[in-house]
RODO-352994 format. One record per residue (C-alpha): residue in one letter; x negated, y, z. Coordinates in steps of 0.2 Angstrom, whole numbers. Layout:
+------+-------+-------+-------+
: type :  east : north :    up :
+------+-------+-------+-------+
:    a :     X :     Y :     Z :
...
+------+-------+-------+-------+
! end
This chain:
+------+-------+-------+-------+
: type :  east : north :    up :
+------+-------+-------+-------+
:    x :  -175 :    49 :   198 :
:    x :  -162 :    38 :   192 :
:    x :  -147 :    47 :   195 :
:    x :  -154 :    64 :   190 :
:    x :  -149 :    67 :   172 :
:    x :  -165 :    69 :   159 :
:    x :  -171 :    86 :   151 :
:    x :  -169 :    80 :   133 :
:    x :  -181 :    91 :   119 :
:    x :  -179 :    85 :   103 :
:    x :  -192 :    88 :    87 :
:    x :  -188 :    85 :    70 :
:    x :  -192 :    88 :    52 :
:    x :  -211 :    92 :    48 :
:    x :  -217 :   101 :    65 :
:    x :  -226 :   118 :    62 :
:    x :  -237 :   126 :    74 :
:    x :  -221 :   140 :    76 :
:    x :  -212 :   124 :    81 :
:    x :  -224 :   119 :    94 :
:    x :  -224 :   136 :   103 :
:    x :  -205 :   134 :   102 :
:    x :  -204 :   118 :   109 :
:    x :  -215 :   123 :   124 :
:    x :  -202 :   140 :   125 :
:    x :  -188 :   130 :   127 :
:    x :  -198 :   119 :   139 :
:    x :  -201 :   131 :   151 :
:    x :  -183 :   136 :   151 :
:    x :  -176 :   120 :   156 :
:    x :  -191 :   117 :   167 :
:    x :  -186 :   131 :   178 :
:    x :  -167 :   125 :   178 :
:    x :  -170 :   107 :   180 :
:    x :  -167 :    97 :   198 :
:    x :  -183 :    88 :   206 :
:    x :  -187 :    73 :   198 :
:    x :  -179 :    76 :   180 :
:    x :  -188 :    65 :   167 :
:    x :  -191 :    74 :   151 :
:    x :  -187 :    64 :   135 :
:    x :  -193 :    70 :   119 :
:    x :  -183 :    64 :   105 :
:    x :  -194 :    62 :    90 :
:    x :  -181 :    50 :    80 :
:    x :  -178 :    66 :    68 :
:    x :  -196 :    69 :    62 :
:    x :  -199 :    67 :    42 :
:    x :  -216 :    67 :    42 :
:    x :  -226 :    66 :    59 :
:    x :  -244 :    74 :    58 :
:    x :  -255 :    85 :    67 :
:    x :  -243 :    99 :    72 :
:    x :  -230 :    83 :    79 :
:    x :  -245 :    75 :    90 :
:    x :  -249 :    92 :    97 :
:    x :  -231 :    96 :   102 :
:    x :  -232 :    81 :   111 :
:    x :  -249 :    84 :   120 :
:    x :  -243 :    99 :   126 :
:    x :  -227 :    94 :   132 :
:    x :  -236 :    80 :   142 :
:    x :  -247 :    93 :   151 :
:    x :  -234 :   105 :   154 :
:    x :  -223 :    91 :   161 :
:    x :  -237 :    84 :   172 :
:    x :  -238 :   101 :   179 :
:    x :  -222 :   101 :   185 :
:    x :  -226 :    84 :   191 :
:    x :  -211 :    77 :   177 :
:    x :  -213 :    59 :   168 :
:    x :  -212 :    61 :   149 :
:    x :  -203 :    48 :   137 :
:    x :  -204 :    48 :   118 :
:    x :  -188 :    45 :   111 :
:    x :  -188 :    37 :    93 :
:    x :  -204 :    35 :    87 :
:    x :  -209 :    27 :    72 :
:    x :  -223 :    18 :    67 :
:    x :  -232 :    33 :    58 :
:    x :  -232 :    42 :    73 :
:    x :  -238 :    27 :    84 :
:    x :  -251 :    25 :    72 :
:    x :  -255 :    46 :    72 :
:    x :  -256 :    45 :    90 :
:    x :  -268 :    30 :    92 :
:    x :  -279 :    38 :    78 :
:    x :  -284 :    53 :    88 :
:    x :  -285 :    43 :   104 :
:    x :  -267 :    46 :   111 :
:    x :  -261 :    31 :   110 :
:    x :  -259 :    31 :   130 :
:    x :  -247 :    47 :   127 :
:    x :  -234 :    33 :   119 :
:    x :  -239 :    21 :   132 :
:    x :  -235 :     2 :   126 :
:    x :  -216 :     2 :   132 :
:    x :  -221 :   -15 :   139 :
:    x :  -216 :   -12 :   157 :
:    x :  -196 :   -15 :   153 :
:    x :  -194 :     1 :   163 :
:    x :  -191 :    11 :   147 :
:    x :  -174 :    14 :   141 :
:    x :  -171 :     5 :   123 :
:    x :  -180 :    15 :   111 :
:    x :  -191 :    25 :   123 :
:    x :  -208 :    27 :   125 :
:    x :  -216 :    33 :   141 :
:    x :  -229 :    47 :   137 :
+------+-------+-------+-------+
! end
């Protein structure tokens, strides 16, 4: 929804697998407060190093968020990560930003 305000998880440094489970914690806390229709938007801009455990985080926030039946957008991503995401066949979880429905240095996921 445009007017609704976006739930906005952010994911930074070198991700480890405790980070993982903590980002899909705090996701299903905001889920349960969040109105209908909220868009998730990851904000990625803070990673140092993007690698497995990033892509993962991201895997699974997309399900989760597709449960809920919530868009996700990647916020900040960097060419590393782009490139990590197409190497293990994810690239469609960054989608191409292509549409000009993204915000300015977002990424649908």
């Amino acid at each position: 929804m445009a007017d609704t305000k976006p739930i906005v998880l952010v994911l930074a440094g070198r991700p480890t697998p405790a980070d993982v489970r903590r980002l899909c914690d705090d996701w299903a806390a905001l889920d349960a407060r969040a109105p209908a229709g909220a868009d998730v938007v990851c904000d990625v801009g803070g990673l140092t190093r993007p690698g497995l455990d990033a892509v993962s985080a991201l895997a699974r926030l997309r399900l989760l968020a597709g449960r809920s039946g919530r868009r996700v957008r990647v916020r900040g991503a960097g060419q590393e990560l782009l490139l990590l995401l197409e190497l293990v066949g994810l690239a469609g979880l960054a989608g191409d930003g292509a549409t000009g429905t993204t915000p300015k240095g977002e990424t649908p996921a």
